[in-house]
C-alpha positions in Angstrom: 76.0 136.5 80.5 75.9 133.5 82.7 78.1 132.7 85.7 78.8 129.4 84.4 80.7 130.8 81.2 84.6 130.7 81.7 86.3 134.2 81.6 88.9 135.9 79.4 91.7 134.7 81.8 90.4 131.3 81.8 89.7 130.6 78.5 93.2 132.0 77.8 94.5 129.5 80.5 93.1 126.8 78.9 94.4 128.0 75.3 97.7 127.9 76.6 97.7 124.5 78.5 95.8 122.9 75.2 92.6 122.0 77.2 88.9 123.3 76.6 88.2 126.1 78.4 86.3 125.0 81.7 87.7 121.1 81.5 89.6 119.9 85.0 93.7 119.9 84.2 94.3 116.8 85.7 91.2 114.9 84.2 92.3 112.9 80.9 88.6 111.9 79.8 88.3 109.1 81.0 87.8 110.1 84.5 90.6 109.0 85.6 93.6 111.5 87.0 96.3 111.7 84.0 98.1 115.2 85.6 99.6 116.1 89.1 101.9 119.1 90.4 103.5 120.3 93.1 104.7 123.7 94.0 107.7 123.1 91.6 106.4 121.4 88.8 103.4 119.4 87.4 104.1 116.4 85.7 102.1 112.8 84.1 101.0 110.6 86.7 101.2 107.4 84.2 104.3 105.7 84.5 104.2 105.1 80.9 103.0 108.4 79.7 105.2 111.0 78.3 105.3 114.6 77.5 106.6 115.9 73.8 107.3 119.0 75.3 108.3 120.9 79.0 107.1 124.2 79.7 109.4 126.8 82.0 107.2 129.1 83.9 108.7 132.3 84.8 107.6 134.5 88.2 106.8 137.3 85.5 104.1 135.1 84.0 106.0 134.3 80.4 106.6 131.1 79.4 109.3 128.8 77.5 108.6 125.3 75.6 111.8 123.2 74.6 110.9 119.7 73.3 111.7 116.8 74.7 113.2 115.8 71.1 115.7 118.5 71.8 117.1 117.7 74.8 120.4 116.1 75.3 122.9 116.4 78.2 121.8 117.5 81.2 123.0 117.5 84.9 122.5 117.8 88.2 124.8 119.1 91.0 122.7 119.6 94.5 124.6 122.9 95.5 124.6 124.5 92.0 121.8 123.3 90.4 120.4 121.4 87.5 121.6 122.2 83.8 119.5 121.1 80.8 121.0 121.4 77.0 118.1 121.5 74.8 120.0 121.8 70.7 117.3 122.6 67.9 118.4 125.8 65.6 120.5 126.6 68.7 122.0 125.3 71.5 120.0 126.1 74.6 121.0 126.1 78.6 118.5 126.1 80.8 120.2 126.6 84.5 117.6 125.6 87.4 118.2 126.9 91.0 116.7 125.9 93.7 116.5 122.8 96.7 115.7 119.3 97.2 115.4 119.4 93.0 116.3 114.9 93.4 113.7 114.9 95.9 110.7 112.3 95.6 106.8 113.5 96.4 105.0 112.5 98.9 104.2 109.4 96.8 107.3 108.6 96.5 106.7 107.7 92.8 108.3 110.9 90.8 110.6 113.4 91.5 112.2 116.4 89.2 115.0 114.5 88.1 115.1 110.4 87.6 111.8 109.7 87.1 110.2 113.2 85.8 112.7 114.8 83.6 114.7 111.7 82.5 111.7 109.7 81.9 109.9 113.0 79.6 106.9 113.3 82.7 107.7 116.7 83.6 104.7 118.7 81.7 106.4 122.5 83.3 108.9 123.3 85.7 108.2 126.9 87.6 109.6 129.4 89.6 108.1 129.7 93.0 108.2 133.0 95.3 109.9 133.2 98.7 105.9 132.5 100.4 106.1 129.3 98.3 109.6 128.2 99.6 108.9 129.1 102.9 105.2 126.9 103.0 107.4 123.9 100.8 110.8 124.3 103.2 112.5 121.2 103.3 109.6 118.8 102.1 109.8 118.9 98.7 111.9 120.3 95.7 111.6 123.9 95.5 112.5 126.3 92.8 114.0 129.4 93.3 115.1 130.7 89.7 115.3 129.5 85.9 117.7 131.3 83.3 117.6 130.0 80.1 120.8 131.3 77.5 120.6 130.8 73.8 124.2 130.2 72.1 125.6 130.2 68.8 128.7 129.0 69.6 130.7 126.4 72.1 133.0 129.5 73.2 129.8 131.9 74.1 128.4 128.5 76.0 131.3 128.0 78.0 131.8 131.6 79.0 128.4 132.2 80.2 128.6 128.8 82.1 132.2 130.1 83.6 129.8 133.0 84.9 126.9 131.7 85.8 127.9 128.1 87.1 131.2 126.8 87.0 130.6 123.9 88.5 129.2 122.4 85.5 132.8 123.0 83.3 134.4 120.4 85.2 
């Protein structure tokens, strides 16, 4: 077997980032840089482009997609958080912890919240681990945890929002 072949791991990578196993993720083809990330999230370096969906990448190694097409509300409150409501068969919270979520990259071009999430450029958002959030520290957004709640009913939503952050209900 050659050394050149991609393994298991990486072909599955690539499987579930919907590239060919072996292809650079921030190459779009044409040679030209279409993908960029930071310790918190990766996102579309086109100012145009835009996602269909946004992947939540969990410290465990699972994964969640919601659609852009889903989303509605969402918002942001520095000291609790950001709150995304995705609606599809369900109505989905998706409660983001962590610091600096508003603030820009070094580029100053994109950050998590204006010109990622609101503009559908945000391809994942991920939790980090305390070495990650010590190395970022106050330069960039950092992400310390992602809960996302399913509900089948506006009572159940509120009640786990009166739990988990009551500073959204107001």
């Amino acid at each position: 077997m050659s050394d050149d072949k991609p393994n298991y791991q990486e072909r599955l990578k690539a499987l579930l980032h919907d590239r060919p196993a072996g292809s650079s993720p921030n190459n779009d083809g044409d040679g030209e840089v279409a993908e960029a990330s930071c310790g918190a999230f990766g996102y579309l370096r086109g100012i145009r482009d835009q996602a269909t969906s946004v992947e939540f990448r969990f410290k465990d190694g699972n994964s969640t997609w919601f659609p852009y097409s889903w989303m509605g509300t969402w918002k942001f409150n520095p000291s609790e958080g950001l709150l995304l409501k995705f609606s599809g068969d369900l109505v989905y919270l998706v409660l983001i912890r962590g610091s600096n979520l508003d603030k820009p990259l070094n580029e100053g071009a994109i950050n998590l919240t204006h010109a990622g999430l609101q503009r559908h450029r945000v391809l994942f958002i991920r939790e980090m681990n305390d070495e990650e959030i010590r190395q970022v520290g106050e330069t960039g957004p950092t992400i310390d945890s992602i809960e996302v709640a399913e509900f089948e009913s506006h009572a159940e939503l509120k009640e786990w929002l009166s739990k988990k952050a009551p500073a959204f209900l107001r």
